[in-house]
ROZA-12751 format. One record per residue (C-alpha): residue number from 0; residue in one letter; x, y, z. Coordinates in steps of 0.001 Angstrom, whole numbers, always signed. Example, Ala and Ser with C-alpha at 12.3 -4.5 7.8 and 13.67 -1.06 7.14 Angstrom:
residues 2
<r><timi>0</timi><dolum>A</dolum><px>+12300</px><py>-4500</py><pz>+7800</pz></r>
<r><timi>1</timi><dolum>S</dolum><px>+13670</px><py>-1060</py><pz>+7140</pz></r>
END
This chain:
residues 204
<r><timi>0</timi><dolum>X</dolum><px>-25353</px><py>+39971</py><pz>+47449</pz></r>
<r><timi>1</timi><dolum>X</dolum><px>-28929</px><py>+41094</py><pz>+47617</pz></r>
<r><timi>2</timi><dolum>X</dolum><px>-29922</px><py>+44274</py><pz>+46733</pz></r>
<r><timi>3</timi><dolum>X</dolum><px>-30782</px><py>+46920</py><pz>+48935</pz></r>
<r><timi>4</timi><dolum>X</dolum><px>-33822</px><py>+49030</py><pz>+48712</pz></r>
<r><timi>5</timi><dolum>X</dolum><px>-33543</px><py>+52806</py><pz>+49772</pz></r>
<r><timi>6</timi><dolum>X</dolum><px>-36987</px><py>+54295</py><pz>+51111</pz></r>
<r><timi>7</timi><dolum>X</dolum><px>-38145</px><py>+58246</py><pz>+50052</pz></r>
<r><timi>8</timi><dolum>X</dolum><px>-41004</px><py>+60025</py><pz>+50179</pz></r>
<r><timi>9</timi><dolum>X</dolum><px>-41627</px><py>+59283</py><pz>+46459</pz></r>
<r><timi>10</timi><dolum>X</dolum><px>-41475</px><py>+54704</py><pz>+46929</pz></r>
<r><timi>11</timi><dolum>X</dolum><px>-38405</px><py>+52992</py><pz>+47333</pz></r>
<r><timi>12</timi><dolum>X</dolum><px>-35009</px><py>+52838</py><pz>+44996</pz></r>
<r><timi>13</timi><dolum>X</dolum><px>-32653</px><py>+49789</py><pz>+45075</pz></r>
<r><timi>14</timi><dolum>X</dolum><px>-28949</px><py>+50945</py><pz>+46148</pz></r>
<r><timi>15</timi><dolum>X</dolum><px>-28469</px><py>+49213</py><pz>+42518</pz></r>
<r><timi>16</timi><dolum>X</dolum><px>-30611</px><py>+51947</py><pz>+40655</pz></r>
<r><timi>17</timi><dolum>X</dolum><px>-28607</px><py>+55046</py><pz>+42112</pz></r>
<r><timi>18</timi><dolum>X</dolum><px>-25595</px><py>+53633</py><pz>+41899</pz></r>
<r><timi>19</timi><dolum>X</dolum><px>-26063</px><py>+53009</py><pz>+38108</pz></r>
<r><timi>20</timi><dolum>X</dolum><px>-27564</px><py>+56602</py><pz>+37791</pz></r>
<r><timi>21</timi><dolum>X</dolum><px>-23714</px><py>+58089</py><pz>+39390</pz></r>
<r><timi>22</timi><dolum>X</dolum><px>-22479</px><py>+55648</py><pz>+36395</pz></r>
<r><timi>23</timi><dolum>X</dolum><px>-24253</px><py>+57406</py><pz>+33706</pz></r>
<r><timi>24</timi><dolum>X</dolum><px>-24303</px><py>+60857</py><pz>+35141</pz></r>
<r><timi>25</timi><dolum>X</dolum><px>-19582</px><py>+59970</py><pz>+35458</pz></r>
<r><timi>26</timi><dolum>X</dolum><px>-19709</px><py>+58892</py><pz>+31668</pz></r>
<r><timi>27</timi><dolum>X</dolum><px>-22062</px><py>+62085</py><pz>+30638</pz></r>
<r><timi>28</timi><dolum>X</dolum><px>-19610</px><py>+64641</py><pz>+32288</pz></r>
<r><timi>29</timi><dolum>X</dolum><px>-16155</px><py>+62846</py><pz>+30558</pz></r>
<r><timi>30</timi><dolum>X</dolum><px>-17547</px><py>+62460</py><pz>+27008</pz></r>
<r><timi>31</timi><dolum>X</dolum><px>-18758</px><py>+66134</py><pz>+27689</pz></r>
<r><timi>32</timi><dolum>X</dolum><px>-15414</px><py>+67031</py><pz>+28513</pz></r>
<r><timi>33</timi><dolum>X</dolum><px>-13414</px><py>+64754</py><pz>+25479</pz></r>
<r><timi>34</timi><dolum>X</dolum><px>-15806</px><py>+66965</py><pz>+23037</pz></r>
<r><timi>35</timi><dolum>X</dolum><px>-15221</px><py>+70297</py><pz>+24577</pz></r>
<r><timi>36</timi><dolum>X</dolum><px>-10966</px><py>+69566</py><pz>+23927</pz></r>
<r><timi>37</timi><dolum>X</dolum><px>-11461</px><py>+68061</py><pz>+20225</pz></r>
<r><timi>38</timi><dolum>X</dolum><px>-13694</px><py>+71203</py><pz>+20017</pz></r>
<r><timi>39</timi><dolum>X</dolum><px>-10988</px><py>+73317</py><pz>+21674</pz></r>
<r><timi>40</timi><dolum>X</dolum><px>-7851</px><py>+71555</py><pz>+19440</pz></r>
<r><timi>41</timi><dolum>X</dolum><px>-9970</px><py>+69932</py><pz>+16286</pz></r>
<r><timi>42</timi><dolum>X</dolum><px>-8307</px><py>+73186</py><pz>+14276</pz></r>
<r><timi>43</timi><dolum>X</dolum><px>-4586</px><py>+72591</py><pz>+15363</pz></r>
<r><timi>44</timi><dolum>X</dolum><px>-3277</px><py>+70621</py><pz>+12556</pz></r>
<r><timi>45</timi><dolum>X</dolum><px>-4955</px><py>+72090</py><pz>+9660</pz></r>
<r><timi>46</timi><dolum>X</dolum><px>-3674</px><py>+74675</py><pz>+7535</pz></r>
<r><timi>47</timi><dolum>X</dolum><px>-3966</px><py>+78310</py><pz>+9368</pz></r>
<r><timi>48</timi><dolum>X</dolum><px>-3041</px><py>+80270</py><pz>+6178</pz></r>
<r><timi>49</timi><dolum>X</dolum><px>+1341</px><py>+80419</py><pz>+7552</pz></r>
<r><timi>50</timi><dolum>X</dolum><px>+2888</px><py>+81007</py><pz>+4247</pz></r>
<r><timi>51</timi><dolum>X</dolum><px>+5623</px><py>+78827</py><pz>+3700</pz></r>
<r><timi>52</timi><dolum>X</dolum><px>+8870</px><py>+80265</py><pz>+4341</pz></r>
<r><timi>53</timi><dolum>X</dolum><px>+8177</px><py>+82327</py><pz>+7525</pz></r>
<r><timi>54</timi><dolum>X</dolum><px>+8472</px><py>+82192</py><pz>+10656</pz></r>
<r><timi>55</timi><dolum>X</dolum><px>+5508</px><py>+83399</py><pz>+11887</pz></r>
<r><timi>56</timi><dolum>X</dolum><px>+1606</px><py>+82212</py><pz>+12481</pz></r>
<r><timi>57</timi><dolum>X</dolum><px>-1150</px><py>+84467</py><pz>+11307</pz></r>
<r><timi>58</timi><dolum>X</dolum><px>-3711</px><py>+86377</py><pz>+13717</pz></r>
<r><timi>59</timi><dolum>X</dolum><px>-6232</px><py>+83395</py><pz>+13023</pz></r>
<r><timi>60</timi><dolum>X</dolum><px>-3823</px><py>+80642</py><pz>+14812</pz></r>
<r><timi>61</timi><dolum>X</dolum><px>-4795</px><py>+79162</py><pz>+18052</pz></r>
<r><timi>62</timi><dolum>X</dolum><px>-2894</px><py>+80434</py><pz>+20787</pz></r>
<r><timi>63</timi><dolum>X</dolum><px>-808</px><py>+78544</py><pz>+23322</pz></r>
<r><timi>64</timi><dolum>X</dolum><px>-3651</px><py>+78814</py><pz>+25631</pz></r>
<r><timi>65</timi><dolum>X</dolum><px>-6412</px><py>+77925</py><pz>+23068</pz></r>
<r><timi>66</timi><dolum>X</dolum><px>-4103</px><py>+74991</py><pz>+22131</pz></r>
<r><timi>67</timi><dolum>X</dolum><px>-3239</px><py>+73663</py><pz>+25292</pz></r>
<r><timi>68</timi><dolum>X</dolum><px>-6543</px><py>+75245</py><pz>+27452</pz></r>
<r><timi>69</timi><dolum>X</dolum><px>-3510</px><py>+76492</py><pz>+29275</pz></r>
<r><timi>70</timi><dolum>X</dolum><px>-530</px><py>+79109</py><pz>+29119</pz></r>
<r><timi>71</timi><dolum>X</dolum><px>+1052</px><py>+78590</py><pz>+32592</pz></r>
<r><timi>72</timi><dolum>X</dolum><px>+2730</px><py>+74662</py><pz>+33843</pz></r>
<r><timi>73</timi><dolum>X</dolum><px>+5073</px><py>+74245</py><pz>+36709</pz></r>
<r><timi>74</timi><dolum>X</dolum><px>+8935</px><py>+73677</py><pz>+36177</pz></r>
<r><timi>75</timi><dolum>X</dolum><px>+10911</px><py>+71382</py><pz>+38532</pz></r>
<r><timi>76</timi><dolum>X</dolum><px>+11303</px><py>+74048</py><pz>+41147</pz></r>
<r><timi>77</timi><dolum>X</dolum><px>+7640</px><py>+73283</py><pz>+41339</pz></r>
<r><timi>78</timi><dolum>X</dolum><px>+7122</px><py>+77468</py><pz>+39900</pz></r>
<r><timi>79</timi><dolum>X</dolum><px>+4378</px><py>+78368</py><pz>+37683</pz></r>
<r><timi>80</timi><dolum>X</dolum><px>+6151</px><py>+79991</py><pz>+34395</pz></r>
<r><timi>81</timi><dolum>X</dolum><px>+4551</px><py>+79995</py><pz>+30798</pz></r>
<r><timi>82</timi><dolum>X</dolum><px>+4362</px><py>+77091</py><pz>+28711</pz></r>
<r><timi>83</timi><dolum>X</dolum><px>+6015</px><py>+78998</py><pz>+26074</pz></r>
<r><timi>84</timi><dolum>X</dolum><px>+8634</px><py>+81354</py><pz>+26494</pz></r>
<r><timi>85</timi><dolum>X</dolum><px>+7759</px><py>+85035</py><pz>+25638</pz></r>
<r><timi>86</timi><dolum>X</dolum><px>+9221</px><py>+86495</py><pz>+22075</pz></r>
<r><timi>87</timi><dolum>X</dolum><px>+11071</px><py>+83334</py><pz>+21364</pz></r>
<r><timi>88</timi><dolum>X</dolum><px>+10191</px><py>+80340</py><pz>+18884</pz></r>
<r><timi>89</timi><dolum>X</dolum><px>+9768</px><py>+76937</py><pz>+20877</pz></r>
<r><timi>90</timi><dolum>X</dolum><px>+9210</px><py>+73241</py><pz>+20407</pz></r>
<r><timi>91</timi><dolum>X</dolum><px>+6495</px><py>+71885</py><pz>+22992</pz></r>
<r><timi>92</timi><dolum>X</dolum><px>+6719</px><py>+68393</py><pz>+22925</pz></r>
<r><timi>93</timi><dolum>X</dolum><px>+4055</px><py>+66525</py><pz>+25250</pz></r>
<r><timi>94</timi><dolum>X</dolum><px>+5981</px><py>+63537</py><pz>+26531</pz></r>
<r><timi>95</timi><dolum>X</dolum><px>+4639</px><py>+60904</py><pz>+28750</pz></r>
<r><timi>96</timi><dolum>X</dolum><px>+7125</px><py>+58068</py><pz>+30655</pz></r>
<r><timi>97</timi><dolum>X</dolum><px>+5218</px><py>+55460</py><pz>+29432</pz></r>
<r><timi>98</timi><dolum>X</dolum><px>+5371</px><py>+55856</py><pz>+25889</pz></r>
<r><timi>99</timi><dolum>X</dolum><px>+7997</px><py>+54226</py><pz>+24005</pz></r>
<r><timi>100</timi><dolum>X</dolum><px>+7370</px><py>+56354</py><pz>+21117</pz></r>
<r><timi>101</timi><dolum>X</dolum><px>+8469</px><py>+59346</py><pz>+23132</pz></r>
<r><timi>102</timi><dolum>X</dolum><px>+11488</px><py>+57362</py><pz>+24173</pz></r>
<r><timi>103</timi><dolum>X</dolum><px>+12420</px><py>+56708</py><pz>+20556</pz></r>
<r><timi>104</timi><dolum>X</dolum><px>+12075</px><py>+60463</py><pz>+19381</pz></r>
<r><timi>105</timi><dolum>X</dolum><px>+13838</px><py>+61733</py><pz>+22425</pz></r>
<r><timi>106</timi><dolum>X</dolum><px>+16848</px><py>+59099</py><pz>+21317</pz></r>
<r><timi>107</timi><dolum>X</dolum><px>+16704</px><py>+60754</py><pz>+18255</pz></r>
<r><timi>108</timi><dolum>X</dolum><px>+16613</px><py>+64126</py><pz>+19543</pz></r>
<r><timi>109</timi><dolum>X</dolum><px>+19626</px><py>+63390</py><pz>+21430</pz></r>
<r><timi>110</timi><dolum>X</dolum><px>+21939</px><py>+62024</py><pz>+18745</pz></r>
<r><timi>111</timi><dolum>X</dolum><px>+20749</px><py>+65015</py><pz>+16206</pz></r>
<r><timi>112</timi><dolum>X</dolum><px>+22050</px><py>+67570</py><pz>+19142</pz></r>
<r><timi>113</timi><dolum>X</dolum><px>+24822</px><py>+65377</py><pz>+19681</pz></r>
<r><timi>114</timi><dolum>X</dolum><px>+25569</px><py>+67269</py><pz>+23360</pz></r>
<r><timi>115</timi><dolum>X</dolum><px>+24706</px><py>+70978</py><pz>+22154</pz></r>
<r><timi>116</timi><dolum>X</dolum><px>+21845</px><py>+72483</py><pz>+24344</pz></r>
<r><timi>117</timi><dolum>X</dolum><px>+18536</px><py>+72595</py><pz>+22919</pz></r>
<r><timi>118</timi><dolum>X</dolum><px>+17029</px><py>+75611</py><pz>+24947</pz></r>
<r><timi>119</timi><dolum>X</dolum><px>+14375</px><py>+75995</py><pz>+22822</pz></r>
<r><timi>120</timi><dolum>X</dolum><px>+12767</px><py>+72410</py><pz>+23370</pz></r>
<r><timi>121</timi><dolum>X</dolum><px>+10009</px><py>+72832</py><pz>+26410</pz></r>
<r><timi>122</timi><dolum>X</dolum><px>+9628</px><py>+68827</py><pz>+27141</pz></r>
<r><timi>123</timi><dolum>X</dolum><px>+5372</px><py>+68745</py><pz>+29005</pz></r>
<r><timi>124</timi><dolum>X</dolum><px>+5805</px><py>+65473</py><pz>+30694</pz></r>
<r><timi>125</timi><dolum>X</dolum><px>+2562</px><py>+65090</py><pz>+31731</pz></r>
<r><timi>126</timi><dolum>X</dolum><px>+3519</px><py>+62698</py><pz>+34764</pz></r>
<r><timi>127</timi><dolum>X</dolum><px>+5097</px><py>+65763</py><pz>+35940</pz></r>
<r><timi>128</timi><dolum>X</dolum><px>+8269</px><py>+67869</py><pz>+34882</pz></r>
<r><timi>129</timi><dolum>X</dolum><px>+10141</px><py>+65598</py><pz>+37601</pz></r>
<r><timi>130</timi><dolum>X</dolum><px>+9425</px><py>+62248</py><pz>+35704</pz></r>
<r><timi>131</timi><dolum>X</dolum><px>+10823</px><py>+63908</py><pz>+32305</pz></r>
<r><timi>132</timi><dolum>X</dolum><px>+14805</px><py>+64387</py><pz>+33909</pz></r>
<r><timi>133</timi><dolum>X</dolum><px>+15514</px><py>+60619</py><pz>+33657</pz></r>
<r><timi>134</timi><dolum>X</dolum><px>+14370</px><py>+60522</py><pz>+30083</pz></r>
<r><timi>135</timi><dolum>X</dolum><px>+16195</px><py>+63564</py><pz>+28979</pz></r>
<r><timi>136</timi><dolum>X</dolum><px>+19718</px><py>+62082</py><pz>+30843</pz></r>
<r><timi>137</timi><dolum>X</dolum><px>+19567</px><py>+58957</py><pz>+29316</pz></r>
<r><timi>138</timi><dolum>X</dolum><px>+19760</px><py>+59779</py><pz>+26117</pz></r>
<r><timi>139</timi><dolum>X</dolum><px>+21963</px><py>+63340</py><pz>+27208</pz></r>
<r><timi>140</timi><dolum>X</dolum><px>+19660</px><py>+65764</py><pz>+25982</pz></r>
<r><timi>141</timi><dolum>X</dolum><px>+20797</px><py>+69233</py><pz>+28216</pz></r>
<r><timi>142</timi><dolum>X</dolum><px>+19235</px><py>+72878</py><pz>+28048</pz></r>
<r><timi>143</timi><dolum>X</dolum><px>+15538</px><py>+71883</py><pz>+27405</pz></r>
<r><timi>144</timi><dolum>X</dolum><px>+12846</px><py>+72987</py><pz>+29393</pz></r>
<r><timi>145</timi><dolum>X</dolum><px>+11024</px><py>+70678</py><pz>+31689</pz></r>
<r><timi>146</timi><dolum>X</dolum><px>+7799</px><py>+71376</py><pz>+32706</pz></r>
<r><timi>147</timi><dolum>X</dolum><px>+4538</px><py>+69322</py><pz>+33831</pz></r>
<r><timi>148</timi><dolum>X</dolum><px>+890</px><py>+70010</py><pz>+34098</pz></r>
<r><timi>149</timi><dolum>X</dolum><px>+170</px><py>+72742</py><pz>+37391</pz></r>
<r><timi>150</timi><dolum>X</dolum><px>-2203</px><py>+69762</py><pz>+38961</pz></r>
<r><timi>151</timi><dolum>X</dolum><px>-3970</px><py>+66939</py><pz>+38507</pz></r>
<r><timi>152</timi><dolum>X</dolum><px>-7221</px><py>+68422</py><pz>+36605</pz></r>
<r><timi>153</timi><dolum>X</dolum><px>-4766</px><py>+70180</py><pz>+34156</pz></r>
<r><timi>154</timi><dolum>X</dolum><px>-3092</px><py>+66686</py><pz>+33574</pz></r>
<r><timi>155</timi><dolum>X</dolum><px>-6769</px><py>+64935</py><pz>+32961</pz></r>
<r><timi>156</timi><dolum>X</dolum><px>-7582</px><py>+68140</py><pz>+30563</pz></r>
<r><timi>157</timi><dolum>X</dolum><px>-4057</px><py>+67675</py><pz>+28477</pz></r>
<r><timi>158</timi><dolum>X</dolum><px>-4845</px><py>+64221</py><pz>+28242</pz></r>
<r><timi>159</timi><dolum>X</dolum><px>-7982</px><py>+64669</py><pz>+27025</pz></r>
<r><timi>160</timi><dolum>X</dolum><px>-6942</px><py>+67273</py><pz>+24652</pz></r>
<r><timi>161</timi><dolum>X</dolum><px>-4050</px><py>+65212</py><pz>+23160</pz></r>
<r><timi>162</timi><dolum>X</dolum><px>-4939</px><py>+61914</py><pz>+23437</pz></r>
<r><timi>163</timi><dolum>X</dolum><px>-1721</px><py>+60750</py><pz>+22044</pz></r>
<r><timi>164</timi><dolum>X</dolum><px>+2113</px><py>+60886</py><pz>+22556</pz></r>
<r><timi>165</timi><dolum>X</dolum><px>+4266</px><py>+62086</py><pz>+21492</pz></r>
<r><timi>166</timi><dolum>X</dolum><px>+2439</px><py>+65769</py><pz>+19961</pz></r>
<r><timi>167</timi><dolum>X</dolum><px>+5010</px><py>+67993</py><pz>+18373</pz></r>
<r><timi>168</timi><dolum>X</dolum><px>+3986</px><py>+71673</py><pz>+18807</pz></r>
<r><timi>169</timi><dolum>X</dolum><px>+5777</px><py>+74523</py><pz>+16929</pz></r>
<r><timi>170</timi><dolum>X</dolum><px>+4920</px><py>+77902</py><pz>+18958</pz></r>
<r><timi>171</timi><dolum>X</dolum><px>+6021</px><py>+81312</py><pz>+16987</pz></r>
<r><timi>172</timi><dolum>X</dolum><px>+8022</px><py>+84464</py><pz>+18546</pz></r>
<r><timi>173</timi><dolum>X</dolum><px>+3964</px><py>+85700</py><pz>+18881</pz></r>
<r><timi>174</timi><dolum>X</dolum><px>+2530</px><py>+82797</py><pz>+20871</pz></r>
<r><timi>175</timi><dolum>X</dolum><px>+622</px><py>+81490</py><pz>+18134</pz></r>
<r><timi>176</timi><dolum>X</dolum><px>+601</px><py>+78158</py><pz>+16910</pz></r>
<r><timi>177</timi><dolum>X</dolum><px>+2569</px><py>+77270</py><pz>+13616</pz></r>
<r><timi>178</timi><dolum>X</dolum><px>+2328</px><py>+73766</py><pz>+13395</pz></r>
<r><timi>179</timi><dolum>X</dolum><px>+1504</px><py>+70561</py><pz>+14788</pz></r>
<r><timi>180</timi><dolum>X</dolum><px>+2990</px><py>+67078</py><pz>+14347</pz></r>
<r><timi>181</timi><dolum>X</dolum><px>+1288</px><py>+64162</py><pz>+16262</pz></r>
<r><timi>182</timi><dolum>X</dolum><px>+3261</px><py>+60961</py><pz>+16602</pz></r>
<r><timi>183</timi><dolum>X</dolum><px>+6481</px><py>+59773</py><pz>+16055</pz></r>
<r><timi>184</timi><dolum>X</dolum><px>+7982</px><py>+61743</py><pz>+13283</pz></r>
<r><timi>185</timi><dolum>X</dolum><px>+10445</px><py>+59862</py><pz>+10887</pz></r>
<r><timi>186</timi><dolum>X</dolum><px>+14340</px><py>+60975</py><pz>+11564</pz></r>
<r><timi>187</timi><dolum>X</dolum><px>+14645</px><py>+63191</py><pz>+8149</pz></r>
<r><timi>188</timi><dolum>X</dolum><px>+10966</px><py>+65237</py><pz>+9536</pz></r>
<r><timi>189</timi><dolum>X</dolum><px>+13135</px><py>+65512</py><pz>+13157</pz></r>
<r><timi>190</timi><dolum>X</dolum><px>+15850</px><py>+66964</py><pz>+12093</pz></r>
<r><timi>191</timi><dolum>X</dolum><px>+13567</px><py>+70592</py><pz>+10837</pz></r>
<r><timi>192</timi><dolum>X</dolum><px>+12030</px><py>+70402</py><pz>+14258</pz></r>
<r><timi>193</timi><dolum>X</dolum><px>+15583</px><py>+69483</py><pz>+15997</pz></r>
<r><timi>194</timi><dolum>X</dolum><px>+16832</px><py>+72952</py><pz>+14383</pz></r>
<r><timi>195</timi><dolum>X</dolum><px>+14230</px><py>+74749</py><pz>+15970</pz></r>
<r><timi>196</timi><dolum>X</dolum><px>+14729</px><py>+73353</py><pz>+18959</pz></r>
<r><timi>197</timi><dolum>X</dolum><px>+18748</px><py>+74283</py><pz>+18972</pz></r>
<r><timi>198</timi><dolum>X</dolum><px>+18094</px><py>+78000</py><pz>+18208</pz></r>
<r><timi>199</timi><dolum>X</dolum><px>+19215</px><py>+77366</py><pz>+14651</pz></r>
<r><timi>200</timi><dolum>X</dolum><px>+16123</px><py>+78356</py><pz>+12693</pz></r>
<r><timi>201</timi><dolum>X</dolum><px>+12355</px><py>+79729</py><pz>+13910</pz></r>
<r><timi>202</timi><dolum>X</dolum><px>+10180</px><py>+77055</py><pz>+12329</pz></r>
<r><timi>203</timi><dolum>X</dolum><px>+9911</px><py>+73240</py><pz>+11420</pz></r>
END
């Protein structure tokens, strides 16, 4: 296909040129926006000074909304509510239906509960709250919280910001980030999480 030459005031510019130039200036704008969430979540899994034994994060631990560049998702009413429930401990697990990984844990997740309600597991499906009911019924996981990113752009940002699933988030009474697990945990590490999720203790 020949290339075609655009005429300006200032000479001519192959079709070619510019559309390289939109190229660069695409690539520019999404590393600049991968560096802006490692900047935002680099400090998530290092140590944030919670003494061992409680329950709770101290002042200098990343919010939900510094965590997740968000504090509001949409439930499967299609609602806005919080991420994280007010004055209560929570699991946030950011699920995706692709990843097998995710499958596995939520298998495991279901056995450990065994048909008790986990209410304090919020499951961030980030195709949507909608695509996370099929994976919580198959393996009969009841009483979590499904949620999903409020739009597209928030699901681009949350993928950017965790760029892999599953991500294990333990959020304190406070709102504050007490830990963070990426990747499949092994089934001994679940079962501390799995409490918190069950209302059984406040932290991993």
């Amino acid at each position: 296909m020949p290339n075609r030459v655009l005429t300006t005031r200032r000479g001519a510019t192959s079709v070619s040129t510019l559309l390289l130039g939109a190229v660069i200036v695409g690539c520019t704008a999404l590393v600049a926006n991968r560096a802006l969430a490692e900047k935002d979540t680099g400090n998530l899994s290092v140590d944030h000074g919670v003494v061992a034994g409680t329950d709770t994060a101290p002042s200098t631990a990343p919010t939900v909304r510094q965590a997740f560049g968000t504090a509001t998702v949409r439930d499967l009413a299609g609602k806005t509510v919080p991420l994280a429930p007010a004055r209560q401990p929570t699991i946030v697990m950011i699920n995706s239906r692709t990843c097998p990984w995710c499958k596995k844990a939520l298998r495991d997740i279901g056995q450990l509960a065994a048909g008790r309600p986990l209410p304090r597991l919020t499951l961030l499906t980030l195709e949507g709250a909608d695509a996370g009911v099929p994976m919580v019924n198959g393996e009969q996981i009841t009483g979590a919280r499904l949620v999903g990113p409020s739009d597209d752009a928030e699901r681009e940002r949350l993928t950017a910001r965790f760029r892999g699933t599953p991500t294990f988030i333990a959020v304190d009474r406070n709102g504050r980030i007490l830990q963070t697990m990426p990747g499949y945990p092994i089934y001994e590490e679940m079962k501390r999480w799995h409490a918190v999720m069950a209302g059984e203790a406040a932290a991993p």
